[in-house]
N, C-alpha and C positions, 0 to 999 in steps of 0.2 A: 777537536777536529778543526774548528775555525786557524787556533794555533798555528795546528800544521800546515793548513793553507796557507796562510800568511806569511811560511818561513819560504815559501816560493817562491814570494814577489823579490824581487831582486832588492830592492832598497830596504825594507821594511826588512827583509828576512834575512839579510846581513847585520842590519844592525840592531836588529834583536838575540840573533847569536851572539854576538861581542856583549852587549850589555848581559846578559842569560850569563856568560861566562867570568867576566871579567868583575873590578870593583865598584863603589859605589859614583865615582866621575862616571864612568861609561853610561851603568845607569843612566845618571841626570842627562847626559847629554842625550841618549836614546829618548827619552821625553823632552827634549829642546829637537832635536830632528822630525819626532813625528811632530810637533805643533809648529814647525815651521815649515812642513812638508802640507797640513794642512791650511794654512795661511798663502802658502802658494797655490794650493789647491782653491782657497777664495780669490784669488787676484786674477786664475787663468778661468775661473768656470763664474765667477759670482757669485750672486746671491742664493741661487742655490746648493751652492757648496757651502754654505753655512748654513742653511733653514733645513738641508735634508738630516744632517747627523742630528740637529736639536728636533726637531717630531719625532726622529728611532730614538731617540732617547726618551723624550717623555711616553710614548707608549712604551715600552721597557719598565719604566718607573712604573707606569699606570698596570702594566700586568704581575708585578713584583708584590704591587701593593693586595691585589687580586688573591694573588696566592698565598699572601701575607695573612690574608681576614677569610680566607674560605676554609680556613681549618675550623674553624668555629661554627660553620654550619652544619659540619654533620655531629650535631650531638647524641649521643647513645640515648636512648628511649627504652627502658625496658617498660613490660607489659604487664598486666594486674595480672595477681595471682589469686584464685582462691582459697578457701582452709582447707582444702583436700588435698593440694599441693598439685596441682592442674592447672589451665588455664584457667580464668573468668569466664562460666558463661553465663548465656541469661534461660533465666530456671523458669520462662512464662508458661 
């Protein structure tokens, strides 16, 4: 979805069709366009044009890692059985 946003913008989504289509120069150049689109981006906004992408990235990373280690939480628990082949109960 974001993708296709992005093929809207005029600059970005031209030159992500040419490089999408074309060989490995175009490529590289589309990654020398956008970091020099963001480097403009630091020289006309500042400091926050470089402090906002590095926090959405480290939370990205920090939710990645999230999702990375919570498979581990749900571990399967099966339940005591008795020799009757029922649950456990208690026989007081």
């Amino acid at each position: 979805m974001s993708l296709a946003i992005l093929a809207y913008v005029a600059i970005i989504g031209i030159l992500g069709s040419a490089a999408w289509r074309s060989g490995v120069t175009e490529k590289a150049m589309f990654v020398v366009n956008v970091a020099l689109l963001w480097l403009s981006a630091i020289w006309l906004f500042g400091y926050p044009a470089l402090i906002v992408p590095a926090v959405l990235a480290a939370i990205s990373i920090l939710a990645l890692l999230v999702i990375i280690t919570a498979g581990d939480l749900r571990a399967s628990v099966a339940a005591p059985r008795s020799s009757q082949g029922g649950y456990a109960r208690n026989q007081s």
